[in-house]
C-alpha positions in Angstrom: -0.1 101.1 -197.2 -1.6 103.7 -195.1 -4.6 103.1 -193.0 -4.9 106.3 -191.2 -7.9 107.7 -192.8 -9.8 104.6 -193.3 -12.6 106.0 -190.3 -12.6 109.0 -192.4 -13.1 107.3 -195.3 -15.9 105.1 -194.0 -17.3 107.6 -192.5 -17.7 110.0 -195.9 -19.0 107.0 -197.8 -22.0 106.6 -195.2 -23.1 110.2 -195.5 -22.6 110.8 -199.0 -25.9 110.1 -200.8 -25.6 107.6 -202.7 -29.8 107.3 -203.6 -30.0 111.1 -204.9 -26.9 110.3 -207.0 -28.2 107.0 -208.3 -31.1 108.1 -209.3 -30.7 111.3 -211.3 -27.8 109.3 -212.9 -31.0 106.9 -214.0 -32.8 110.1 -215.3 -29.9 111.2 -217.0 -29.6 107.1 -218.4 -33.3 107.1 -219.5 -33.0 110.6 -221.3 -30.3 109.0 -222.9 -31.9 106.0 -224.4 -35.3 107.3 -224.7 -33.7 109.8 -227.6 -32.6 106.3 -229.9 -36.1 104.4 -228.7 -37.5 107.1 -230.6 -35.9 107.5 -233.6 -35.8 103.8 -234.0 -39.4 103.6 -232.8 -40.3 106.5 -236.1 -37.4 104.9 -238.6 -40.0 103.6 -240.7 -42.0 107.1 -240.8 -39.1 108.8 -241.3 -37.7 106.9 -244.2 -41.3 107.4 -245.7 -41.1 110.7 -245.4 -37.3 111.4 -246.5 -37.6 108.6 -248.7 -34.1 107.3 -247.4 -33.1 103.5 -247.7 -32.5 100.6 -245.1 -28.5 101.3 -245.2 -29.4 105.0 -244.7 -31.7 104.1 -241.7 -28.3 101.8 -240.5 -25.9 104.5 -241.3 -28.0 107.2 -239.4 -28.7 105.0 -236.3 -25.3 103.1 -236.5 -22.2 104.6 -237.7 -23.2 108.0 -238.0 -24.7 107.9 -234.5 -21.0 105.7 -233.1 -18.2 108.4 -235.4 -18.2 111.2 -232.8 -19.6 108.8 -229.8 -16.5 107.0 -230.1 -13.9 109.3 -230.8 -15.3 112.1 -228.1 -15.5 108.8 -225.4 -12.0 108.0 -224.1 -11.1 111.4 -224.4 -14.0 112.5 -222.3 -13.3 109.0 -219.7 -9.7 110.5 -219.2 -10.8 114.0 -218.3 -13.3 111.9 -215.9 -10.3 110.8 -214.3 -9.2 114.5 -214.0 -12.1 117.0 -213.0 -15.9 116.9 -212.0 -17.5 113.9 -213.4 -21.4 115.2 -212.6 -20.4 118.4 -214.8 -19.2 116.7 -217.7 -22.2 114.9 -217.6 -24.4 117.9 -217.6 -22.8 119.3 -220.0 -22.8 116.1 -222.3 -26.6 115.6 -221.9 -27.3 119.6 -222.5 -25.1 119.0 -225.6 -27.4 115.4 -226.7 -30.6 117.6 -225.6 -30.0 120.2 -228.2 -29.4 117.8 -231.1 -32.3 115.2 -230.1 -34.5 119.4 -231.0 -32.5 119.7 -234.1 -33.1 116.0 -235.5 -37.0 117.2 -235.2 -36.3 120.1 -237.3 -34.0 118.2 -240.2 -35.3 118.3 -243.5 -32.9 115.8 -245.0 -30.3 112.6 -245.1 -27.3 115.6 -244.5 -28.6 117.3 -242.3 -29.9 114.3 -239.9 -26.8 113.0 -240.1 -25.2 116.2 -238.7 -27.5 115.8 -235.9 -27.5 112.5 -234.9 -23.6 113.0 -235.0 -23.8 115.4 -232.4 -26.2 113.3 -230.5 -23.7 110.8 -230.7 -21.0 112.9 -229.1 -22.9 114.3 -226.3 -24.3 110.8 -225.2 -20.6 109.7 -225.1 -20.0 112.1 -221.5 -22.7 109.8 -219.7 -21.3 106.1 -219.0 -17.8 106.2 -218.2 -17.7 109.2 -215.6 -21.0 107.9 -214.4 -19.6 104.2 -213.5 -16.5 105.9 -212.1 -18.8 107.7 -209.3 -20.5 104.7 -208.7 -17.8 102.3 -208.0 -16.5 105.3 -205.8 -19.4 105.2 -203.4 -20.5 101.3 -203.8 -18.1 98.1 -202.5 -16.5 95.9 -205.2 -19.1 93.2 -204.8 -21.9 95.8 -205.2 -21.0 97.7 -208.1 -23.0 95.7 -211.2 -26.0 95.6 -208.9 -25.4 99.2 -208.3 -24.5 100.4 -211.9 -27.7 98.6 -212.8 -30.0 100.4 -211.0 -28.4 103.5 -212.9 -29.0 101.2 -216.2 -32.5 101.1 -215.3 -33.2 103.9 -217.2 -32.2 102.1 -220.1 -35.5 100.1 -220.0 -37.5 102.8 -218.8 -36.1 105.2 -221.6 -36.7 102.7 -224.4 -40.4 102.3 -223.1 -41.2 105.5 -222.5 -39.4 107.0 -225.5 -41.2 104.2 -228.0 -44.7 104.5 -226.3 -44.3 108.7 -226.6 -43.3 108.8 -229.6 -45.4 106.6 -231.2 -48.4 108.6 -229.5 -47.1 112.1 -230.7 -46.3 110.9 -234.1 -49.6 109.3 -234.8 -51.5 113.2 -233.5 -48.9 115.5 -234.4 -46.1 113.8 -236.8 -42.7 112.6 -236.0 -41.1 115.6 -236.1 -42.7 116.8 -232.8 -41.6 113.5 -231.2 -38.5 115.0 -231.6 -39.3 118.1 -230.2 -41.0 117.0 -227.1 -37.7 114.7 -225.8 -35.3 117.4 -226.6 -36.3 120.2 -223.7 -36.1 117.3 -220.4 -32.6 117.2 -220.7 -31.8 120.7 -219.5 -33.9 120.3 -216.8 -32.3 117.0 -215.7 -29.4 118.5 -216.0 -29.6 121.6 -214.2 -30.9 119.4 -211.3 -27.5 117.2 -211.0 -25.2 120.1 -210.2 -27.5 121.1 -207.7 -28.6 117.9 -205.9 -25.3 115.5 -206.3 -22.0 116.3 -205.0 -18.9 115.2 -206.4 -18.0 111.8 -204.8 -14.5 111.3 -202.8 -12.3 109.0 -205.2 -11.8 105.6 -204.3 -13.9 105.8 -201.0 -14.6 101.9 -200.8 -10.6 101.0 -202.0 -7.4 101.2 -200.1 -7.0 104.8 -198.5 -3.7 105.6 -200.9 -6.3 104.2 -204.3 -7.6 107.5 -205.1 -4.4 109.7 -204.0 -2.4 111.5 -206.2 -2.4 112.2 -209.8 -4.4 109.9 -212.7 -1.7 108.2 -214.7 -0.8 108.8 -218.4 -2.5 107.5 -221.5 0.7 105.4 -221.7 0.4 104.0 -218.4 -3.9 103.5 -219.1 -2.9 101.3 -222.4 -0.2 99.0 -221.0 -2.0 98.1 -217.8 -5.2 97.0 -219.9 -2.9 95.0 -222.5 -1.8 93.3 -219.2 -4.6 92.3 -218.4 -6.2 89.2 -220.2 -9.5 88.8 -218.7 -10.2 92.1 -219.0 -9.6 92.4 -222.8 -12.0 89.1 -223.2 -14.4 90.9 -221.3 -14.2 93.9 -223.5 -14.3 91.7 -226.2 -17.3 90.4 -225.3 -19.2 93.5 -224.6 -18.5 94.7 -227.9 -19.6 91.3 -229.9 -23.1 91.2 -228.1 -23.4 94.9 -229.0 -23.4 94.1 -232.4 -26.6 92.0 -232.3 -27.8 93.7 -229.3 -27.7 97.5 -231.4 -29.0 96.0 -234.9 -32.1 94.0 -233.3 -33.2 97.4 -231.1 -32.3 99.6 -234.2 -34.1 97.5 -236.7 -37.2 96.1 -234.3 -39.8 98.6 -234.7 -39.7 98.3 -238.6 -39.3 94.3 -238.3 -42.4 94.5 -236.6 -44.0 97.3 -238.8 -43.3 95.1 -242.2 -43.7 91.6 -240.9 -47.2 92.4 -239.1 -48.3 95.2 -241.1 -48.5 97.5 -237.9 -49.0 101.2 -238.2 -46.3 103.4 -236.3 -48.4 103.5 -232.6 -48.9 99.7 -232.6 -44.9 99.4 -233.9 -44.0 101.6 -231.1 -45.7 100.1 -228.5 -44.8 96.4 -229.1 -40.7 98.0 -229.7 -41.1 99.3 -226.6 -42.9 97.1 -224.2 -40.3 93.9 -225.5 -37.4 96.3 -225.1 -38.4 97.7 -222.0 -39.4 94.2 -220.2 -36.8 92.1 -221.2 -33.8 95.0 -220.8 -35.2 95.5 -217.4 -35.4 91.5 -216.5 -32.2 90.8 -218.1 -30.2 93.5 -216.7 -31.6 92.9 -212.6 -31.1 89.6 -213.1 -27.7 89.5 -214.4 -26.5 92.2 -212.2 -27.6 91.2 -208.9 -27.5 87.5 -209.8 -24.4 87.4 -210.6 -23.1 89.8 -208.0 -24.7 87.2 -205.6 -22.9 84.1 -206.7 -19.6 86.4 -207.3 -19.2 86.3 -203.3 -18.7 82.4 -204.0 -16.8 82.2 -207.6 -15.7 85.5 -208.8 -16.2 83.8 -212.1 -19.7 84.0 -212.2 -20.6 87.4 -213.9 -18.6 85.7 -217.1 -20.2 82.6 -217.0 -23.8 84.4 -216.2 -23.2 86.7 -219.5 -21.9 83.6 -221.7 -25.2 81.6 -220.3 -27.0 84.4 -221.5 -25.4 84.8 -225.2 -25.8 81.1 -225.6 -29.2 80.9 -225.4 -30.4 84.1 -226.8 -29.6 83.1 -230.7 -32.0 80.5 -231.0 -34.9 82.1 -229.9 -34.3 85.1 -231.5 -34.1 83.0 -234.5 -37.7 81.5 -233.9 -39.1 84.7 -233.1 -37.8 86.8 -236.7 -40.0 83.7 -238.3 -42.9 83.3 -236.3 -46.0 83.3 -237.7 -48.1 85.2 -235.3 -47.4 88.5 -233.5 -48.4 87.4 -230.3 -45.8 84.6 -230.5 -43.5 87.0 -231.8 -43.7 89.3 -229.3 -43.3 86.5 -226.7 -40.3 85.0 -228.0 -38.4 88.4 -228.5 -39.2 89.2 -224.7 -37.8 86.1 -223.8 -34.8 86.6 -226.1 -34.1 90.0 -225.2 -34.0 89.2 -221.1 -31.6 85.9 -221.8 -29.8 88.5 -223.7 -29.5 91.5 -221.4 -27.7 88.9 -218.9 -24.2 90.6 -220.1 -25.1 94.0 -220.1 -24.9 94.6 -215.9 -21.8 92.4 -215.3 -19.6 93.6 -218.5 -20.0 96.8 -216.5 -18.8 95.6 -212.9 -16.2 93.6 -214.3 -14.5 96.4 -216.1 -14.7 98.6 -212.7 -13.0 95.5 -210.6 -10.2 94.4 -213.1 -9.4 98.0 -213.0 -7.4 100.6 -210.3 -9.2 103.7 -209.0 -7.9 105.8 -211.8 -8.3 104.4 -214.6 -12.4 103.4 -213.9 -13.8 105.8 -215.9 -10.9 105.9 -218.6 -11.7 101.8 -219.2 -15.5 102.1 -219.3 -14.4 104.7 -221.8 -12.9 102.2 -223.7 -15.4 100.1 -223.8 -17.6 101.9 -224.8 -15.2 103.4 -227.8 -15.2 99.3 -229.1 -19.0 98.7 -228.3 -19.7 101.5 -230.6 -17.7 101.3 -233.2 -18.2 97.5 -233.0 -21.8 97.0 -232.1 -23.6 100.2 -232.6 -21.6 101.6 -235.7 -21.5 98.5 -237.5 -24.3 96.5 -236.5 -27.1 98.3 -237.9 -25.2 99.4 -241.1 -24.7 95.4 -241.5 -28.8 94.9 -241.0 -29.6 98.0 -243.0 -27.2 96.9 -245.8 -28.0 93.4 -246.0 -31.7 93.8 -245.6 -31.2 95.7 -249.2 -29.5 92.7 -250.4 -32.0 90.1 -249.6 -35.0 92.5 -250.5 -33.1 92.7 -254.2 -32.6 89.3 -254.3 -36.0 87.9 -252.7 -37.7 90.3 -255.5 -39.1 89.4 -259.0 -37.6 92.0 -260.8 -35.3 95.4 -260.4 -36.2 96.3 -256.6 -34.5 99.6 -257.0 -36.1 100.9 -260.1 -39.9 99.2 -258.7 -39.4 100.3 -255.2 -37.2 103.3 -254.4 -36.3 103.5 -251.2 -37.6 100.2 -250.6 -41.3 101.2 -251.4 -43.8 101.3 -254.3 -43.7 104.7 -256.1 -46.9 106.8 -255.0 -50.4 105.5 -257.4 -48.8 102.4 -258.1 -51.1 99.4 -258.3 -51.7 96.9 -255.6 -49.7 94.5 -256.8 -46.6 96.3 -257.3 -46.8 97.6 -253.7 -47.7 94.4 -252.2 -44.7 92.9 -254.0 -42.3 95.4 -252.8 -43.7 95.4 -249.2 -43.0 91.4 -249.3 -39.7 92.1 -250.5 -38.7 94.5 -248.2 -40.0 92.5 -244.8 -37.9 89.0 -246.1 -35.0 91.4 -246.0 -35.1 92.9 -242.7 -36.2 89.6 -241.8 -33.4 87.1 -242.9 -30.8 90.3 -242.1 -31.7 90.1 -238.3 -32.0 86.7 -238.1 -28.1 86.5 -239.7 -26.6 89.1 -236.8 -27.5 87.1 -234.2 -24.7 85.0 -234.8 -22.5 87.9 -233.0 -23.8 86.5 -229.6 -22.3 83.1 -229.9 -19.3 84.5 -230.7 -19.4 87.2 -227.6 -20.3 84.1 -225.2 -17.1 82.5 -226.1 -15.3 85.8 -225.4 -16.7 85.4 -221.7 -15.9 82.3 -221.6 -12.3 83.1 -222.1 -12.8 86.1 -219.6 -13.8 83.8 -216.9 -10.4 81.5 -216.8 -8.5 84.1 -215.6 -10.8 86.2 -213.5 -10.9 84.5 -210.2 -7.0 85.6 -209.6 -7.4 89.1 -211.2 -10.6 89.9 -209.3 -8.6 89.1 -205.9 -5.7 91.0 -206.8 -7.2 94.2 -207.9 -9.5 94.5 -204.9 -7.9 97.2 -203.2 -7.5 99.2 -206.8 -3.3 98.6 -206.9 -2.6 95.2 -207.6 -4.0 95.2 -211.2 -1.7 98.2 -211.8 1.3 96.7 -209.8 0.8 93.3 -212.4 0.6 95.1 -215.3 
């Protein structure tokens, strides 16, 4: 192995700069997420208005939102591997941008669903090339503590996007929420090709790691079927996502029905739990786990199964409490036990991995966690929350309350009983897809057998690609 360059090397990582890239990657991050805080944040207002259904609310933010996010992802993570990562991300969020202005001016089910289907492909150019540069400026036992400081802007997006919206909404109608979070993205965009240069590949692996050409598809897929851990790991990530997606999709309205809050106070409480316990979950799985990784590359497995185990049954207390203050409490608590997988799912992918094929594997990641958790997951909540709401209701729920609400001059009874109806069934719904983060804590669990001898081969980005 050549070690001729490695002053060179050393030398470019210290002046490349690293903050101005981290943190427009976080604007870029909580553009991102701020777009889905505020749909989810205005579901309810929206469904009133369009008169759609709980599955349509679950199609729209779930599988219609994950068709063209996954099948535009790993194509976009291999072209990562091939040209200017910081463009394709400009031109993915300019892409998200536009739609986010189009979903304010959709009149329909059709024509939100074309929308939010091109939301879904732009937003699919942001994690995979993203990662990739980080992990090329950041050491191995730096990267989930790096990556979540990027992932920051999930939190803050949520917050800000949920507290916005529900502000605008309330003065000016949701609609111009949707208006208002479309034009930042161009801006943001426009401001990473000018202030962040392309990284140097593989500047904190072995000199030859980012040298020559990205290998094949081929190559990609038989070097992650290899590789055991990893696939646990990805796995796992995937799982979570399913309960992690429905709860954030579905919380707002959960709140709305259960507490009879209007769309400010539903925004506001979405997204000050989201925000808070996404940000303490995330810091302190990241840079926890990072921490005790320099003793027992295990840890970030067992750190994210810790997290998983405990979440359910306190997300299970919370969807029944019978206050909203201790409601509120015990989905913050919840959320940040939670959020313990989200930073370290991220860094293990980047270190089980060589150079090249960084971006292609968060890619594919991301391709399962959206098809698995954010395609299916909500269309599972939305769906079953029909179910129960039928069930749970005295009567012919669809005929009584279309769309899941009293037809307009009805009298007080009939709306309270369909309002009862249809909080039980978002209700029990969320409370059943929790069960998803049991299963995704023993998918780390697996992960973690077999990670102390991958993580010390594939240090220097060739040894997981030589075992493979």
């Amino acid at each position: 192995m050549n070690m001729e360059n490695a002053p060179d090397r050393a030398a470019a990582a210290s002046r490349y700069p690293r903050g101005a890239m981290v943190f427009m990657l976080f604007l870029v991050c909580a553009l991102s997420f701020a777009d889905r805080a505020v749909f989810s944040s205005l579901a309810q207002v929206i469904k009133a208005d369009l008169r759609l259904t709980d599955l349509q609310l679950g199609l729209l933010q779930g599988l219609v939102f994950a068709v063209l996010y996954a099948l535009t992802g790993l194509p976009l993570g291999l072209l990562a591997e091939r040209f200017s990562r910081k463009r394709i991300i400009a031109a993915a969020t300019i892409v998200w941008s536009a739609a986010t202005l189009g979903t304010g001016l959709a009149a329909n089910f059709s024509q939100l669903v074309v929308m939010r289907l091109v939301v879904g492909m732009g937003e699919a150019g942001f994690t995979p090339p993203a990662a990739s540069m980080v992990a090329d400026v950041t050491p191995r036992t730096k990267r989930a503590s790096t990556m979540s400081l990027v992932l920051l802007g999930t939190p803050v997006g949520i917050f800000a996007g949920a507290m916005l919206a529900g502000q605008i909404a309330a003065h000016w109608g949701w609609r111009t929420a949707f208006l208002a979070f479309g034009i930042p993205g161009v801006l943001v965009a426009a401001l990473l090709l000018l202030l962040v240069p392309e990284p140097t590949r593989g500047m904190h692996d072995a000199p030859d790691a980012g040298s020559g050409k990205a290998p094949g598809f081929g190559v990609f897929i038989k070097t992650v079927l290899a590789n055991r851990p990893l696939l646990w790991v990805i796995a796992g990530g995937s799982m979570a996502g399913f309960g992690m997606t429905s709860i954030s999709q579905f919380m707002a309205v959960f709140l709305a029905r259960n507490y009879h809050l209007g769309v400010r106070e539903a925004a506001g409480a979405f997204g000050a739990i989201s925000g808070l316990s996404i940000a303490v979950g995330l810091l302190v799985g990241s840079f926890g786990t990072d921490y005790l990784s320099r003793r027992d590359p295990r840890w970030p497995a067992w750190g994210a199964a810790i997290g998983l185990g405990c979440a359910p049954p306190i997300y299970w207390f919370a969807f029944h409490a019978a206050g909203l203050p201790l409601a509120i409490g015990l989905l913050f608590v919840a959320g940040s036990f939670l959020l313990l997988f989200f930073g370290p799912t991220a860094g293990m992918i980047q270190n089980l991995l060589p150079t090249r094929m960084r971006a292609s594997g968060l890619a594919l990641y991301t391709l399962l966690y959206t098809v698995i958790g954010s395609g299916l997951g909500p269309v599972f909540v939305g769906g079953m929350s029909d179910i129960f709401a039928r069930r749970g209701y005295a009567g012919d729920y669809l005929v009584d309350c279309p769309s899941g609400l009293a037809p307009h001059g009805a009298a007080a009874a009939a709306v309270a009983k369909c309002a009862q109806a249809s909080a039980s069934g978002i209700q029990l719904a969320l409370s059943l897809s929790v069960l998803s983060f049991l299963i995704a804590a023993v998918c780390f669990l697996c992960a973690a057998r077999g990670l102390r001898t991958r993580c010390d081969t594939a240090g220097d980005g060739s040894a997981a690609q030589i075992s493979a």
